[in-house]
Steps between C-alpha positions, in 0.01 A plus 500: 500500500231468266127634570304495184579304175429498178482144302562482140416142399228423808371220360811264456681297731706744662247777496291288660693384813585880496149563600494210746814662686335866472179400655735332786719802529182727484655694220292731259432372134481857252551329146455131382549403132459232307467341122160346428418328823156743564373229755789492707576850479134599593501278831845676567359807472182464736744351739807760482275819373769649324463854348652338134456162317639466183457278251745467194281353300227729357222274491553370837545890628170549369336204684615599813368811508184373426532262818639746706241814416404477887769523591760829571803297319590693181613268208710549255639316150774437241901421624578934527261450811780286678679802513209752615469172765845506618493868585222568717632737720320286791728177497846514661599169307403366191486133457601397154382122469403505140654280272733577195632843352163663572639577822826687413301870438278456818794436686725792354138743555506414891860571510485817374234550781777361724261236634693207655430210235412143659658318184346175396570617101789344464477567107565869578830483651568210179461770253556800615715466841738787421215755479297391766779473750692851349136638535424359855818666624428820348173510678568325820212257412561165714478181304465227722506142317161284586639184278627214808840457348569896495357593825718233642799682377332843546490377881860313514619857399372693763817505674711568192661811562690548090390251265895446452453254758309283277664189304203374363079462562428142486100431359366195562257343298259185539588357210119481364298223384739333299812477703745167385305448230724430165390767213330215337289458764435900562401509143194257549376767812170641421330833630366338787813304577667844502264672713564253777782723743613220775473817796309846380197580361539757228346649209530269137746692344757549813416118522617422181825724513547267782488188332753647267705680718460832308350666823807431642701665256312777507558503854873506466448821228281616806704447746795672278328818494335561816838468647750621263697200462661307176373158424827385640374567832136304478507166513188220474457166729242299448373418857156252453372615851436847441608598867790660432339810293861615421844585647778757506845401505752840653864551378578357898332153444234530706185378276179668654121333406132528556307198571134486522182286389394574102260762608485785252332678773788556699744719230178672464439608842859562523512761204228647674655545856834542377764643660255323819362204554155403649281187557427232279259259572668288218607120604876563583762252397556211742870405437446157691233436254611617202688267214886476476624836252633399212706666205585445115593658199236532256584338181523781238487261155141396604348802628661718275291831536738556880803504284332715236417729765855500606580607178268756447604672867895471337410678225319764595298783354134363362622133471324464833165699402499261224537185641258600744268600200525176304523261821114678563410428166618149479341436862147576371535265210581261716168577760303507186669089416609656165863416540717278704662530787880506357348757248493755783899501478525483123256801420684673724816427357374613183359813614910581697633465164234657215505808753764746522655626821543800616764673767380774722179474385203785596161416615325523179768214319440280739147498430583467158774221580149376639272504242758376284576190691115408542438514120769271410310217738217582361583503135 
């Protein structure tokens, strides 16, 4: 069971309801980080009193310590300070809720500390799942999943005793925004249209990998990795209610699920508590309120970025790393309203084919698979 924490992305969504449960829980707070948000990080830190803040953004580093002179929090700058951040030798787990592959060297630092790692990266496992999981196992780190679809299966397998007994993980997915539209339609969907999930409230670009059903894929790739199992054996259903968080089908065919209310708060506490559980003063679901479940297949011609995923997680090697890398890219564009929203899926298509793949790859070409994919969006 957790007792003090470390938060790398405290600002965003998830870092945020991290704090909430922490101050409920009465856990300790040693390290928050953060991007640029100084304001939000400062009343953090006069709330929390960590003994680090970090800033990756040098400018904003430098503001903070002006704001926080009185106080005993020391700050630090630049992205290598994630990694100073997720070793402090006073956190027993290390949230990683920052977004994208800034993640993937924090995450790999607390390992090697053999912290257990609250994952909310999901980009880490995307690009570099072998090596985080071979590494995680060589150090006895404990990776417990904080996204709701992957604790759900993290908690359905609980009672698996050989992951032989598995015939599939089923992930369900809401669908998004534009769920039954036609791909004409989709195609008229503006950045505000996209940021409009039916059930959670998320950060812009995990919204917008909603609306185009890349977060799922990634999920599946996720999924793929955290448990050592082929593609054949992960499966997506698109299930509009978002009460189902996701479902494990055994070899037997009994089909085990977790239900509960959207609340990122709860896979959060859990991946704290873990292998316990304790008290949430969360709303819990009430079945005899709740709207009838439903399930569909998501439609792979319109939202094409799941089945590119798909592809990617068949082929192997850095073709995830640079999906992931180009789907980013593409993703900001589209935040900034300098593309469309079908030119998410074609940029990355472009970048899966100018880049080549490769097998087996080492640490330092995926991070050029990377920087490889990024500059052919951006080009």
């Amino acid at each position: 069971m957790t007792n003090t924490i470390s938060i790398l992305g405290s600002t965003g969504s998830i870092g945020r309801q991290t704090l909430e449960v922490a101050e409920q829980m009465g856990l300790r707070v040693a390290v928050l980080t953060a991007h640029s948000g100084v304001e939000r990080m400062e009343a953090q830190v006069r709330k929390f009193h960590p003994g680090l803040a970090v800033m990756t953004d040098e400018a904003a580093a430098a503001e903070l310590a002006v704001r926080l002179a009185d106080t005993d929090t020391r700050v630090l700058g630049g992205a290598d300070a994630l990694c100073e951040a997720a070793a402090a030798p006073e956190a027993d787990t290390v949230v990683t809720a920052v977004v994208g592959m800034v993640g993937l060297k924090p995450t790999l630092t607390a390992i090697g500390e053999k912290k257990r790692i609250a994952l909310a990266n999901k980009e880490t496992l995307v690009c570099a799942g072998e090596l985080v999981m071979d590494a995680a196992e060589k150090t006895g780190a404990e990776i417990v999943p904080v996204d709701s679809e992957h604790s759900a299966i993290f908690q359905c397998l609980q009672g698996c005793a050989d992951k032989r007994e598995i015939k599939r993980l089923i992930l369900t997915c809401s669908g998004g925004p534009f769920f039954g539209m036609s791909r004409e339609e989709v195609g008229k969907m503006t950045r505000q249209d996209a940021l409009r999930h039916p059930n959670w409230a998320m950060g812009p670009k995990i919204t917008v990998d909603s609306a185009t059903l890349m977060n799922k894929g990634l999920e599946v790739i996720e999924a793929m990795r955290l448990y050592r199992l082929p593609l054949e054996q992960v499966q997506v259903v698109i299930h509009r209610q978002s009460i189902i968080h996701s479902l494990v089908e055994y070899r037997d065919g009994a089909v085990l699920a977790q239900l509960g209310t959207p609340d990122m708060r709860l896979p959060i506490r859990y991946a704290m508590t873990w292998p316990e559980r304790a008290y949430s003063p969360a709303e819990p679901l009430d079945l005899l309120n709740c709207p009838p479940l439903t399930f569909a297949q998501p439609d792979r011609e319109v939202f094409s970025c799941l089945r590119m995923a798909e592809e990617a997680a068949a082929e192997g090697g850095t073709a995830c790393a640079i999906l992931n890398a180009a789907n980013e890219e593409a993703v900001g564009l589209f935040l900034s309203d300098r593309i469309g929203f079908h030119d998410i899926a074609q940029l990355v298509a472009e970048a899966r084919s100018a880049v080549k793949v490769v097998q087996q790859p080492s640490l330092d070409e995926i991070l050029a698979a990377d920087a490889a994919a990024r500059e052919a969006v951006l080009r």
